[in-house]
mmCIF file as Biopython writes it, N, C-alpha, C and O atoms, coordinates in Angstrom:
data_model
#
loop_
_atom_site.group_PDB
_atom_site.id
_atom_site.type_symbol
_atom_site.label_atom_id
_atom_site.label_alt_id
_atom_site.label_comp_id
_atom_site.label_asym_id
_atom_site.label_entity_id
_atom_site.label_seq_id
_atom_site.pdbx_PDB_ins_code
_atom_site.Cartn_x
_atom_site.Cartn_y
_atom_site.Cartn_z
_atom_site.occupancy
_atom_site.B_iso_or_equiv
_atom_site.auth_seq_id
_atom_site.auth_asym_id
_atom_site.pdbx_PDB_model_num
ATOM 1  N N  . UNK A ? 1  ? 27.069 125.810 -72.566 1.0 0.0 1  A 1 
ATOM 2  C CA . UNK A ? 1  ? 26.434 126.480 -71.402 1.0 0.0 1  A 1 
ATOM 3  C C  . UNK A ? 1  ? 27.512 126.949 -70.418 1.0 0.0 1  A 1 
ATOM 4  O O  . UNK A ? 1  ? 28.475 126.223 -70.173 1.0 0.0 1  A 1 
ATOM 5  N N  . UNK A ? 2  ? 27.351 128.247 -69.807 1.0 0.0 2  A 1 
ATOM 6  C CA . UNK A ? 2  ? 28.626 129.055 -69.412 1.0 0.0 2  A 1 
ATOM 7  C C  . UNK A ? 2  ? 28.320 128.111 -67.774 1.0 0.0 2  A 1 
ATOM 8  O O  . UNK A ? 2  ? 29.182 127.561 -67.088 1.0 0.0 2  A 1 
ATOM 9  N N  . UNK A ? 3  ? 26.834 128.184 -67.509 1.0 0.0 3  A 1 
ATOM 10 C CA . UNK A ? 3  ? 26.593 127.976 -66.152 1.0 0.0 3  A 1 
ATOM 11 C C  . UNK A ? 3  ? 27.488 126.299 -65.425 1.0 0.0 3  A 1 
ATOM 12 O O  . UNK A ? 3  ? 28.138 126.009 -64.420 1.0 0.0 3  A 1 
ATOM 13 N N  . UNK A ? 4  ? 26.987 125.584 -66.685 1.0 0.0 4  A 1 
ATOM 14 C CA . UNK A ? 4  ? 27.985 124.617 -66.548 1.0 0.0 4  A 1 
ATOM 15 C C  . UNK A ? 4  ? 29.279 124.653 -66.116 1.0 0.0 4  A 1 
ATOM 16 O O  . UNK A ? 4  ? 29.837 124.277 -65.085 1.0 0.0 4  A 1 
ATOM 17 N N  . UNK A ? 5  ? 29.486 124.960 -66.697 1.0 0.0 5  A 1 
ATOM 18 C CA . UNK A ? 5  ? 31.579 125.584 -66.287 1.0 0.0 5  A 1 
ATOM 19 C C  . UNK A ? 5  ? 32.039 126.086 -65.143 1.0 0.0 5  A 1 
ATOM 20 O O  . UNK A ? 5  ? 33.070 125.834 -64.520 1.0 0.0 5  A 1 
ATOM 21 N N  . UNK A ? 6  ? 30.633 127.269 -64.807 1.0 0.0 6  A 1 
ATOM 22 C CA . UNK A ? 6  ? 31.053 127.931 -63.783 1.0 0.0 6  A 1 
ATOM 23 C C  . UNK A ? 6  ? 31.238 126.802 -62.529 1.0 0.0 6  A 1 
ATOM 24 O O  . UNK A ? 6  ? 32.113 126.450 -61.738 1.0 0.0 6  A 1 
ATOM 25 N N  . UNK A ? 7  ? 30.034 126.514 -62.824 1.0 0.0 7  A 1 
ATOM 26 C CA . UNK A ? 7  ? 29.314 124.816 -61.632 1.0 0.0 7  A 1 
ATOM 27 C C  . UNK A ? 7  ? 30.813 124.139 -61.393 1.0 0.0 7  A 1 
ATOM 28 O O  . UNK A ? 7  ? 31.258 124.149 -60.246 1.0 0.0 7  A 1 
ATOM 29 N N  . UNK A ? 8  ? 31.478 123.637 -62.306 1.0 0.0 8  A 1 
ATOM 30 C CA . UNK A ? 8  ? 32.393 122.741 -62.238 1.0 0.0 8  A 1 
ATOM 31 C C  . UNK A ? 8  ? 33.346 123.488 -61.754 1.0 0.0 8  A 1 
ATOM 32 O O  . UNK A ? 8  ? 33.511 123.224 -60.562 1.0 0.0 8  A 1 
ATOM 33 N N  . UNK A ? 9  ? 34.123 124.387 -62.178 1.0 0.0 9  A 1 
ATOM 34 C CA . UNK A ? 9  ? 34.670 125.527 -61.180 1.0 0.0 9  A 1 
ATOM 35 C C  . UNK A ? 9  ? 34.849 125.574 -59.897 1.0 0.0 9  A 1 
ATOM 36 O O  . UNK A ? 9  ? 35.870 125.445 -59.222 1.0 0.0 9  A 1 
ATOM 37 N N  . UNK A ? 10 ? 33.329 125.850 -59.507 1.0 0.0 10 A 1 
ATOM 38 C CA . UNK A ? 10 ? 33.438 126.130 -58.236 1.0 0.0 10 A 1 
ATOM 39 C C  . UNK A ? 10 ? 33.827 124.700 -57.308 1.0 0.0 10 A 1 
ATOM 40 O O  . UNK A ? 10 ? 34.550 124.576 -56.319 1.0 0.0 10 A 1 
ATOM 41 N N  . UNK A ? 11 ? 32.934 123.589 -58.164 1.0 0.0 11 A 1 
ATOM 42 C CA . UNK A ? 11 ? 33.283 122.429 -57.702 1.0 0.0 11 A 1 
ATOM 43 C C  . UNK A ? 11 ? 34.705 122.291 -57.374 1.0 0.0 11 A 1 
ATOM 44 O O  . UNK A ? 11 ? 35.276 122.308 -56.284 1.0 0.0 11 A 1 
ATOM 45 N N  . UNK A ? 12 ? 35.087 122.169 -58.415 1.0 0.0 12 A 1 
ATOM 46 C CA . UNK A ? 12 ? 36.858 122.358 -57.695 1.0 0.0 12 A 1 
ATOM 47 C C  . UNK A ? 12 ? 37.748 123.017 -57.048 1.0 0.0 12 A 1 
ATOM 48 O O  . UNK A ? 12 ? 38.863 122.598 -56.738 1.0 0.0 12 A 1 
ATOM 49 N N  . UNK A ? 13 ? 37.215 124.253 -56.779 1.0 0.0 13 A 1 
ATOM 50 C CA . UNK A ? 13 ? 37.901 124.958 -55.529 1.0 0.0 13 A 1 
ATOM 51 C C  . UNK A ? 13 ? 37.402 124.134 -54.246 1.0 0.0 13 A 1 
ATOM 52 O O  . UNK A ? 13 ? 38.151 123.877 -53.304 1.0 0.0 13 A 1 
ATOM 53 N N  . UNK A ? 14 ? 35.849 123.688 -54.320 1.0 0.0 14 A 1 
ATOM 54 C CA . UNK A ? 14 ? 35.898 123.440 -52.986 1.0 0.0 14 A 1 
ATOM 55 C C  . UNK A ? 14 ? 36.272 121.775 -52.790 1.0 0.0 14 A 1 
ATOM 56 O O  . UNK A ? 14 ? 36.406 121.204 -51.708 1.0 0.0 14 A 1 
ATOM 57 N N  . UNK A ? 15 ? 36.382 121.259 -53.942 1.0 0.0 15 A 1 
ATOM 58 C CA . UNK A ? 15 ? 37.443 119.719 -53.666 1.0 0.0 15 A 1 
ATOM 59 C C  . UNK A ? 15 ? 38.795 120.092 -53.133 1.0 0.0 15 A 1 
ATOM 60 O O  . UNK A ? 15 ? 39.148 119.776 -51.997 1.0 0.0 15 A 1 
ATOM 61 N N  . UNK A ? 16 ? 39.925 121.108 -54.389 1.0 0.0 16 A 1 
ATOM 62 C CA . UNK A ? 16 ? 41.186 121.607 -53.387 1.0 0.0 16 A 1 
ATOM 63 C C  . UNK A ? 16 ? 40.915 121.641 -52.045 1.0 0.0 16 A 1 
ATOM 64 O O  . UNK A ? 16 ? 41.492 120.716 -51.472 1.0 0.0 16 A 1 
ATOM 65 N N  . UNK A ? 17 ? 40.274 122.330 -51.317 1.0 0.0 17 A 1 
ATOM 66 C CA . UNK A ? 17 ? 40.132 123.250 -50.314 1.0 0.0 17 A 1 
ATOM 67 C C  . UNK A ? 17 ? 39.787 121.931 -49.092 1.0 0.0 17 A 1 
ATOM 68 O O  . UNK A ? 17 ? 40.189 121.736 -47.944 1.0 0.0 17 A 1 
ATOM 69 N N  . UNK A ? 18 ? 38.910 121.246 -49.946 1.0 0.0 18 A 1 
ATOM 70 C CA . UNK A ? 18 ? 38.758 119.970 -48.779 1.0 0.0 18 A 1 
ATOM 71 C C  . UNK A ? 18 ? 39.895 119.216 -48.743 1.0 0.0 18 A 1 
ATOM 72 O O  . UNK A ? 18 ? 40.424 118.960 -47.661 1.0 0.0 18 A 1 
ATOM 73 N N  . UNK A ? 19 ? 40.434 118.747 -49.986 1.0 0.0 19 A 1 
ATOM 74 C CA . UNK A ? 19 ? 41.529 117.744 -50.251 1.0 0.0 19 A 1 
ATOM 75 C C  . UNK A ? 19 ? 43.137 118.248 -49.403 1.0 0.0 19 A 1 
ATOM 76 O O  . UNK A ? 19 ? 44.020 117.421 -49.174 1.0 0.0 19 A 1 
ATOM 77 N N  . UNK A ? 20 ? 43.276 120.030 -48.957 1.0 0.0 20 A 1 
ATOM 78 C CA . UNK A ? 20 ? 43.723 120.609 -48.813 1.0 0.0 20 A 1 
ATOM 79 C C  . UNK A ? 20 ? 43.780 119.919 -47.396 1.0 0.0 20 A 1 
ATOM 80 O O  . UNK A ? 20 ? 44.882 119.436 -47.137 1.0 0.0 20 A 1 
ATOM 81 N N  . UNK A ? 21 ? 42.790 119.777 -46.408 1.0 0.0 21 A 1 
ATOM 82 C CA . UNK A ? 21 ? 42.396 119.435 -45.179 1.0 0.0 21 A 1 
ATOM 83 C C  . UNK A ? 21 ? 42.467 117.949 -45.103 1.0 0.0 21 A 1 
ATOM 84 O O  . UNK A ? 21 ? 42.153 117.368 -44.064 1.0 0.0 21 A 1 
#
């Protein structure tokens, strides 16, 4: 499932982005 992937993806930009802060 592509949607899956995408999901997790995005998940991790916005962990960087927090982890970033």
């Amino acid at each position: 499932m592509q949607l899956i992937s995408v999901e997790i993806i995005r998940l991790n930009s916005t962990l960087r982005i927090v982890l970033r802060h």
